[in-house]
Each structure stands twice: as C-alpha cells, then as structure tokens.
N, C-alpha and C positions, 0 to 999 in steps of 0.2 A: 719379786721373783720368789718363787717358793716352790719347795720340796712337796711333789704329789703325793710321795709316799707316805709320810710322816707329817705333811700340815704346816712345817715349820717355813717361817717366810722370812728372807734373808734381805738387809735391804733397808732404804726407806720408802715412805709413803710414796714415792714419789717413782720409786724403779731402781733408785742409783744404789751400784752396791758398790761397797770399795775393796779396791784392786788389791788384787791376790792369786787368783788362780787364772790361767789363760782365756777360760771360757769368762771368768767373771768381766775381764776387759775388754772384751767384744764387748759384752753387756753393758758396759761404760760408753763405748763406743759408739752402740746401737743410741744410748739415749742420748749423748752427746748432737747424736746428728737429726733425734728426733726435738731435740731443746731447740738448735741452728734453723730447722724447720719451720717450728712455732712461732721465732722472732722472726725470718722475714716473713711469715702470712702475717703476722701482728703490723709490721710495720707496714707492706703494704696496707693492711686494711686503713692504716694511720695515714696513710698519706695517697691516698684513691684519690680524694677532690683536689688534692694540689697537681696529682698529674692529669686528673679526664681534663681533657678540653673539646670543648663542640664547635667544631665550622659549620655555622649554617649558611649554605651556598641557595637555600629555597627562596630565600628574598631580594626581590630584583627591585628596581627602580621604579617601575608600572605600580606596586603595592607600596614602596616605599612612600611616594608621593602625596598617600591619602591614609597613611598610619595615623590614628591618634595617639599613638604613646610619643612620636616626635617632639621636638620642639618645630616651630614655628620655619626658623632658622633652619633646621635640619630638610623637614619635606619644601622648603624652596629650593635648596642644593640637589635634591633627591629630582625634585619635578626640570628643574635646570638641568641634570644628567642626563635624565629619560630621554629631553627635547634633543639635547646634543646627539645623543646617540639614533635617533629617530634620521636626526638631520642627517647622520653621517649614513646608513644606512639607502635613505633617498639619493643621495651622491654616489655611491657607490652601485645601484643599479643603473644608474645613468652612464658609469663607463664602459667604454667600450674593450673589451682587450683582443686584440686579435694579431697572428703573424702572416705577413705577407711574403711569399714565395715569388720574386720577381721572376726569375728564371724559369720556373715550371708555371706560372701565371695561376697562381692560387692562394687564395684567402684562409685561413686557418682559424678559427671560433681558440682562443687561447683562455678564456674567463676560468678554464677547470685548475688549467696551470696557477692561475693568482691565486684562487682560493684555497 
C-alpha cells in the first residue's frame, strides 16, 4: 500500500500492513480474505482428480461384447447379458396386457399402463 502523494510504501512485499489505524485494519482484513481465497483455489486445484469422477453410461452390452481391451472372462458376462436381456425383451413383447370391462362388455389395450 502506498502513499500517492509522497511515493512512500507502508507495508510489506506482500500488502500486509500492521494494525494501527482503522483503515489499516480493513487493509488487514481485505488480505486476510484475499490469503482465505488463494488457499481454497490452491487446494481445490490439489485435489480436482480426487473429486472429478466420470459415469460413462455410452457403453452398453452390444459394444461390450466385442471390446478388445476386455478380458476373456469379461466380454462372455458381457455377451451372456446382451443374450439375457434380448431374451427378456422378446418375452416381454409377447405379453399381452389388457383390462377387461365385464359390465360394459369391453376390452381395454392396458400395455401403456405397464410400461
């Protein structure tokens, strides 16, 4: 901080001046909260890879299956899922859902309701 009129710079290198006059202590205060600052963007920056985490949700069972980064072991579980889930797919177009209205004699299409 320094005197514009006179050149003279009160202080250290750094900003901090010690406490004495009313204004000087804001001035304390001001860098106080600019130091508070600087440590947490520091420590964020310190620790960004321990909190990013990535979901990747793009890889399904269909690509799974024919990965070569897998083990062996891995894209058989992978191509087993796809099957399973294929299977369960095929079965589940084959049901029928529907409500039946005996008293008014009418048939109801209910499949929007399951889904």
């Amino acid at each position: 901080v320094g005197d514009r009129r006179s050149g003279i710079k009160r202080g250290d290198e750094r900003g901090r001046i010690e406490a004495g006059a009313p204004e000087e202590e804001r001035f304390n205060a001001s860098f106080q909260r600019a130091v508070a600052t600087k440590d947490r963007l520091l420590s964020y920056d310190r620790d960004a890879k321990r909190r990013t985490k990535v979901y990747d949700d793009a890889t399904d069972w269909y690509s799974e299956a024919a990965n070569p980064w897998l083990s062996e072991k891995q894209r058989e579980e992978a191509k087993a899922k796809g099957q399973d889930e294929e299977r369960r797919r095929r079965e589940e177009k084959r049901k029928i859902h529907a409500k039946i209205d005996l008293f008014g004699r009418t048939v109801i299409d209910a499949g929007a309701e399951v889904e």
